[in-house]
N, C-alpha and C positions, 0 to 999 in steps of 0.2 A: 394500173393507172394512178392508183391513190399512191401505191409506193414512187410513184415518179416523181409527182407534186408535192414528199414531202422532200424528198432528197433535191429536187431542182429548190424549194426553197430554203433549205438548209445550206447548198451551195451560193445562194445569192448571198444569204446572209455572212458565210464565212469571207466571201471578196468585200463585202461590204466593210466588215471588220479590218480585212486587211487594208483596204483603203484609208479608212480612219486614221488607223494607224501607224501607216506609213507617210503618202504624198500630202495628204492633209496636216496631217501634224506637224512635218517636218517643214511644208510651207508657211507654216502663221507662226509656228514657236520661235523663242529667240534663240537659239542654240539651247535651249532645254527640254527635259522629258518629266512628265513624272515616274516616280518610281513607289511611293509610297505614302496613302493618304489614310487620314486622322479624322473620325467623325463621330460627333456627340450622338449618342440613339435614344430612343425616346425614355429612357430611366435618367438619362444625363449622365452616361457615363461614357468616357472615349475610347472607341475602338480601332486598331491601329489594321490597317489591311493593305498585303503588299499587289498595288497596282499591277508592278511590272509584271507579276508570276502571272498577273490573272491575264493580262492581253499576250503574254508567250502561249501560256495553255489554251487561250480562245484561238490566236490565230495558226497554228502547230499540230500537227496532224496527234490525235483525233478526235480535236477542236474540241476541247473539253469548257464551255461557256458557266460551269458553276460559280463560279470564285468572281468574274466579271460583271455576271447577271446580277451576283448579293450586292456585288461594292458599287453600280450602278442606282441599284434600290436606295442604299443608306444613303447615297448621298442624295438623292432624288429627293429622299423622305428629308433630310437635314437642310436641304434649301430650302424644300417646301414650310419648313416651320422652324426657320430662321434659327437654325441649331449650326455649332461652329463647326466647321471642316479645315483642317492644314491639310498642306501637301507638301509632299518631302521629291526634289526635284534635284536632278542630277547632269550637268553640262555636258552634250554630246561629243565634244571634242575634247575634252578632260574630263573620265569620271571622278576627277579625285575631288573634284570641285563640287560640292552640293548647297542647297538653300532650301529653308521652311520657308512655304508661303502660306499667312492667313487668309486661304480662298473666300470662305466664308463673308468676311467683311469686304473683301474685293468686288463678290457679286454685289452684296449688297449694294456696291455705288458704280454699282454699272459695268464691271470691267470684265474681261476674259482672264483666265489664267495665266496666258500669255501676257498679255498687258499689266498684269498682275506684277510679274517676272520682271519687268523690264522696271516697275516704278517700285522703288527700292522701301519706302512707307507700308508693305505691306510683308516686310521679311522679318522674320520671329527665329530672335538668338539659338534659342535650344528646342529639343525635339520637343514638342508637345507629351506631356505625364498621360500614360494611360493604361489602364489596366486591362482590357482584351486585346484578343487578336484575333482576328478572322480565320477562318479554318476549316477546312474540310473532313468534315468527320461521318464516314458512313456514306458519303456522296450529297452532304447537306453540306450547307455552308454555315459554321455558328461561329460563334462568338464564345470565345472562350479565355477564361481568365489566366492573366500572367501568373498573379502571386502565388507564392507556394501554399498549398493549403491546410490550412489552418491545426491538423492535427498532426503533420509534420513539419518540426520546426528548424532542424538541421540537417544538410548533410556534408559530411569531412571526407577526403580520399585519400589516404595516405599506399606510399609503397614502402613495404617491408623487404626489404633488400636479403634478411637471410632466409625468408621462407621462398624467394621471388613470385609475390602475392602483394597482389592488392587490398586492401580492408578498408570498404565501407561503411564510414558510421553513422549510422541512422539514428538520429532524436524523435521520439514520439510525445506525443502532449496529451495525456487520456484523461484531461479535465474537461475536451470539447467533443462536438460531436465527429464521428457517429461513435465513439467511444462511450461515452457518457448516455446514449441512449440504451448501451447494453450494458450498463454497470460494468462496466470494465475501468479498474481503477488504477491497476499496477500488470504485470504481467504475470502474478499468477493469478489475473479476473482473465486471463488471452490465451485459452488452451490451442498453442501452434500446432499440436499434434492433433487435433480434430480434423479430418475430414474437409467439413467447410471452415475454418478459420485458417486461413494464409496470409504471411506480405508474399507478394509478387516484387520483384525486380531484376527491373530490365537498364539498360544503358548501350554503353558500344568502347570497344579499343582502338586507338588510335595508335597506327601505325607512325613509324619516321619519317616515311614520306606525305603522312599529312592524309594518308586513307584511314576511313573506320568500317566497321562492322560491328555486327550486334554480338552481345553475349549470349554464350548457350548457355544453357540450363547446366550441361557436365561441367563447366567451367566455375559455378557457384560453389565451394567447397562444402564450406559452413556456414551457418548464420546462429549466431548466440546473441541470445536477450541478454541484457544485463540492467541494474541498477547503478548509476554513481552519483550522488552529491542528490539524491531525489529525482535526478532525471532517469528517462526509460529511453536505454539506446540500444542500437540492436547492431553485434560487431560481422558484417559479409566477407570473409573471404573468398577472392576471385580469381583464379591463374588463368593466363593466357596460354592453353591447350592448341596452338597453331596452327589456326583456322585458316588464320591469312593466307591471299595465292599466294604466288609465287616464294615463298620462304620470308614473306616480310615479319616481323616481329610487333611486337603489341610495345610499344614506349610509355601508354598516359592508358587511363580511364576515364569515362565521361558521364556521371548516371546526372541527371538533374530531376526535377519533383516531378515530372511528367513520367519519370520512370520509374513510379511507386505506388503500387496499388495496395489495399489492405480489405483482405474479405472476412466478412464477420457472419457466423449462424448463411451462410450462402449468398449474401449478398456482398457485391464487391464497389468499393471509393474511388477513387481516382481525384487526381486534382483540380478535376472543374466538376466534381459529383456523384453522384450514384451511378454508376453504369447498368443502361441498360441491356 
């Protein structure tokens, strides 16, 4: 009986959502939706979280309410204490057409989103500056930052046409942390051949047709540290070993800072921290 009354209330609540979201919304708005909103959180910094993904995966089988439930909170918490929130909204009958609206000061004098929408005094030229993003990590919802972090400060992708190989180059910066807490100052303080000290990297190929996939591990050839001009870069060779279905080919490589870890003495970085 108890497993009845959780799932009949978990069913209410899924129509419920999908009501929302559909004949409600689509009855008050002006021909717009949101699609992605901007919210100061209590350190004062703006976190960017995409609306749309979150009401697809609540109302979409198997109604996964993480991602909904968090961006429901922030904003709750940021009207509650008159902290700014945009919304980045998108015209139901032309997506190409979108608008920032400062909901924020909208509520503030009374108005709905909708009515927001329509009184043109509350549209904001450029996307709001912000440095998180919302994000599922682990089946939690956080907050996690854009910028690259801090001890890597470039990455370059070139193709080498005669080896047909990709080379990744990596800038490392071992002035800051977690570098600098193990005295690590150059790359012979960074013995890669230990056991626990590794970089990890990951990325993906991007086929012709506009498909990717992740890189294997057989597909990393090399990786050489080097110095040049004082900087510590580290050069990846990558070939595309054809993974791909159907016979497609790898055209591009794609690694960005999320896809660089660095482990030290067992403990491993990533770009929003310490992993744990």
């Amino acid at each position: 009986m108890l497993l009845f009354r959780k799932s009949a209330r978990l069913l209410v609540f899924i129509l419920l959502l999908m009501f929302i979201f559909s004949s409600m919304a689509f009855a008050e708005n002006p021909g717009y939706l949101p699609i992605y909103i901007y919210y100061e959180n209590e350190t004062g910094d703006t976190v960017k979280a995409d609306y749309e993904q979150a009401v697809e995966d609540a109302t979409n089988w198997p109604f996964d309410t993480i991602l909904y439930d968090a961006i429901a909170d922030a904003v709750r918490d940021a009207l509650a204490y008159n902290r700014n929130i945009w919304v980045k909204v998108r015209q139901v009958d032309n997506p190409d057409i979108t608008k920032y609206i400062h909901y924020s000061e909208a509520f503030g004098d009374g108005l709905t989103l909708w009515e927001a929408i329509v009184d043109s005094g509350y549209d904001v030229v450029d996307e709001p500056d912000y440095g998180y993003v919302l994000e599922i990590k682990d089946g939690v919802a956080v907050e996690m930052p854009t910028e690259m972090q801090a001890w890597l400060t470039d990455i370059q992708i070139t193709y080498e046409v005669l080896i047909d190989e990709w080379v990744a180059t990596l800038t490392f910066d071992f002035s800051v942390d977690p570098f600098i807490d193990y005295g690590i100052n150059n790359w012979d303080d960074f013995n890669l051949e230990a056991e626990d000290n590794n970089i990890h990297i990951r990325g993906s190929f991007i086929a012709d047709d506009g498909s990717t996939r992740s890189i294997w591990d057989d597909e990393i050839i090399q990786a050489t540290p080097i110095t040049v001009d004082g900087e510590y870069k580290l050069n990846v060779f990558i070939e595309d070993k054809g993974y791909f279905h159907m016979g497609k080919k790898a055209i591009d490589v794609e690694i960005t800072h999320k896809d660089i870890k660095v482990t030290i003495l067992g403990t491993t970085y990533t770009w929003y921290g310490e992993e744990l």
